[in-house]
C-alpha positions as CSV (number, residue, x, y, z in Angstrom):
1,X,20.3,5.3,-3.5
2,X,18.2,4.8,-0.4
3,X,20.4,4.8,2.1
4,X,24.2,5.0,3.0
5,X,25.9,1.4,3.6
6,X,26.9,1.3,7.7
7,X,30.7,-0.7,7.6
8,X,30.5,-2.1,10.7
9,X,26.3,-2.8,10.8
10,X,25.0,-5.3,8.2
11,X,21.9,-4.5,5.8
12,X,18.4,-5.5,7.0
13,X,18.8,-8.4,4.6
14,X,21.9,-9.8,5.3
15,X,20.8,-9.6,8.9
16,X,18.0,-11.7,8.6
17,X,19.8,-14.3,6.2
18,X,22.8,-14.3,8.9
19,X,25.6,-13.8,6.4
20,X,28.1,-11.2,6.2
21,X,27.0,-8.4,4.5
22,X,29.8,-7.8,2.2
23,X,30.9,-4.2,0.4
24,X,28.8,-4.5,-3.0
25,X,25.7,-6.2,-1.4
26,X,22.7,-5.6,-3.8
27,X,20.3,-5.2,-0.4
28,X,22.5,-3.0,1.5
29,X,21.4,0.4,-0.4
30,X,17.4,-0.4,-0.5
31,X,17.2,-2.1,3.0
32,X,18.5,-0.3,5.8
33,X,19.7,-2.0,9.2
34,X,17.3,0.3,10.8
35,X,14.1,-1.0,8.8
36,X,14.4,-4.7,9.2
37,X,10.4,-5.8,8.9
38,X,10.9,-4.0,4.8
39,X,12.9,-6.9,3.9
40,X,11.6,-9.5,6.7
41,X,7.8,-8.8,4.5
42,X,9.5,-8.6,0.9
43,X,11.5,-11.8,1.3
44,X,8.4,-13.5,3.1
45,X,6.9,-12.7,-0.2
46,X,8.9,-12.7,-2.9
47,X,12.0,-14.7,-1.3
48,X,15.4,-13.7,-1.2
49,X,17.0,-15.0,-4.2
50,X,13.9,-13.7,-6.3
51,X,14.2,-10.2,-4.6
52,X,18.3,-10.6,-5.6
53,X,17.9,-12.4,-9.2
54,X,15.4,-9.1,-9.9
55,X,17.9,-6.4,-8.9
56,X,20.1,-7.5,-10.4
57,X,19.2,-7.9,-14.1
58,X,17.5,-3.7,-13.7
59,X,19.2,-0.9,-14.3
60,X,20.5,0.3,-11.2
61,X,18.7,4.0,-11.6
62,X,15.4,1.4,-11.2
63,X,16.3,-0.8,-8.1
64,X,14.9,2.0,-5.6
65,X,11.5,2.1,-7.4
66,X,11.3,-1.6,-7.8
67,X,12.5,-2.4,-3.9
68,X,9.5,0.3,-3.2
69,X,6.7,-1.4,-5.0
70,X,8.2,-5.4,-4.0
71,X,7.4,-3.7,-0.4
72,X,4.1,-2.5,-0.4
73,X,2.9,-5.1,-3.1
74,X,4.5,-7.5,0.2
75,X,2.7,-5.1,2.7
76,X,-0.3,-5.5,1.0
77,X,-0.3,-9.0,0.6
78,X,0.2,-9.7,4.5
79,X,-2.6,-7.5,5.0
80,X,-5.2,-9.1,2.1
81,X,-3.3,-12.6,1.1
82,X,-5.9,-13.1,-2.0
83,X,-5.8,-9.8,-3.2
84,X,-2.9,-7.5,-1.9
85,X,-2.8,-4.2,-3.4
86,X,-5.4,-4.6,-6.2
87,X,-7.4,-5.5,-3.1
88,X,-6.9,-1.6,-1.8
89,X,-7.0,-0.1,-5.7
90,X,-10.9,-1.7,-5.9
91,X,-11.5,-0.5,-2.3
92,X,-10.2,3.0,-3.4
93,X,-12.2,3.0,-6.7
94,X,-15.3,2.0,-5.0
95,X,-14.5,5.0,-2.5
96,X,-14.3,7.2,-5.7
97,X,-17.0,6.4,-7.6
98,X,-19.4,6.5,-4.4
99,X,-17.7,10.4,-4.0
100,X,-18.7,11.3,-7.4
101,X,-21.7,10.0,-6.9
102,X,-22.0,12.3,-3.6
103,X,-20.8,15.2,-5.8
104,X,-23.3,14.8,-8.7
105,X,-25.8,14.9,-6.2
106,X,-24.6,18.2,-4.6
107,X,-24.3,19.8,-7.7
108,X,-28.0,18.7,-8.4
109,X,-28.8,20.4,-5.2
110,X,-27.0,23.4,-6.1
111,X,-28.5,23.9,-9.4
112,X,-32.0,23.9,-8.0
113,X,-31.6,25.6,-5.4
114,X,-29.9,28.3,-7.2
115,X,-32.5,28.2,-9.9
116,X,-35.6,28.1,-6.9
117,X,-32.9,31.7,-5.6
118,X,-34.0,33.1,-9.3
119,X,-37.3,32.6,-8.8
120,X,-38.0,34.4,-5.8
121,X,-35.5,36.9,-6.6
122,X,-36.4,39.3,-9.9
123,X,-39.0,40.7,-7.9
124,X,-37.3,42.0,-5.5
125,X,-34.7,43.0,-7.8
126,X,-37.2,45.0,-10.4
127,X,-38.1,46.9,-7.2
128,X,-34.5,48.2,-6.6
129,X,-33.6,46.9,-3.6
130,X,-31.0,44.5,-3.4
131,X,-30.9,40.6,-2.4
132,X,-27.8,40.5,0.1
133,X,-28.6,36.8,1.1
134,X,-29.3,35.5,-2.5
135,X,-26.2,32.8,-1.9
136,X,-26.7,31.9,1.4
137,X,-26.9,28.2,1.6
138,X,-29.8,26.9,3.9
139,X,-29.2,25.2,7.1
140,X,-29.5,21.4,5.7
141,X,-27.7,22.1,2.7
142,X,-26.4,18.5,1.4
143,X,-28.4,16.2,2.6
144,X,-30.0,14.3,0.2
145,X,-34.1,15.1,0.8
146,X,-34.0,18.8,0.5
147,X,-37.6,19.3,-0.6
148,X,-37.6,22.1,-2.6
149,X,-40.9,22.3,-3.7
150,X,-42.1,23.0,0.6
């Protein structure tokens, strides 16, 4: 359960439907007195009776997980009315995709540097004397117009 039920303080919904909050209220657990905008956003939403009709045909080992996502799918649809949270998912999959993109491109700078390392190294190596520095990184490492060729 999310929280203990308070006996002399009503649940955050019963509070904002002004009714008594009686001893098996199906809010009480999942919507504290002390977190009244969780249920003031769900039942903006979703509406109360929805929110209660839902609860109440899950299994009661579900109702946490379900009050959880009815509040940040409400959250989310404040925030972006059209889209809510598939509105953030796209946002964060953009995000990701430019990353990897950022990543691929590091790697790419990585390998030819590394390889351009190989070059000027067996020389030096054949001679016996050792390359201390050969993975030092140079001092505009990860920008994207390294010239390697210069």
């Amino acid at each position: 359960m999310a929280s203990s039920t308070h006996p002399c303080a009503p649940c955050a919904a019963c509070k904002f439907l002004r009714r008594k909050c009686i001893q098996g209220c199906v809010f009480s657990p999942y919507f504290p007195p002390e977190d009244p905008t969780k249920f003031a956003n769900v039942h903006k939403i979703f509406g109360a009776s929805n929110v209660s009709k839902l609860l109440n045909e899950i299994a009661p080992h579900q109702r946490e997980d379900a009050v959880n996502s009815l509040a940040y799918e409400a959250e989310a649809r404040l925030k972006d009315p059209v889209y809510g949270c598939v509105g953030a998912i796209s946002v964060l999959q953009r995000q990701v995709l430019r990353l990897q993109k950022e990543l691929d491109a590091t790697n790419a700078d990585l390998i030819r540097f590394s390889s351009h390392q190989n070059i000027l190294t067996p020389s030096s190596q054949s001679s016996g004397s050792s390359v201390q520095n050969a993975h030092v990184l140079p001092p505009n490492y990860g920008s994207y117009s390294w010239n390697y060729n210069a």
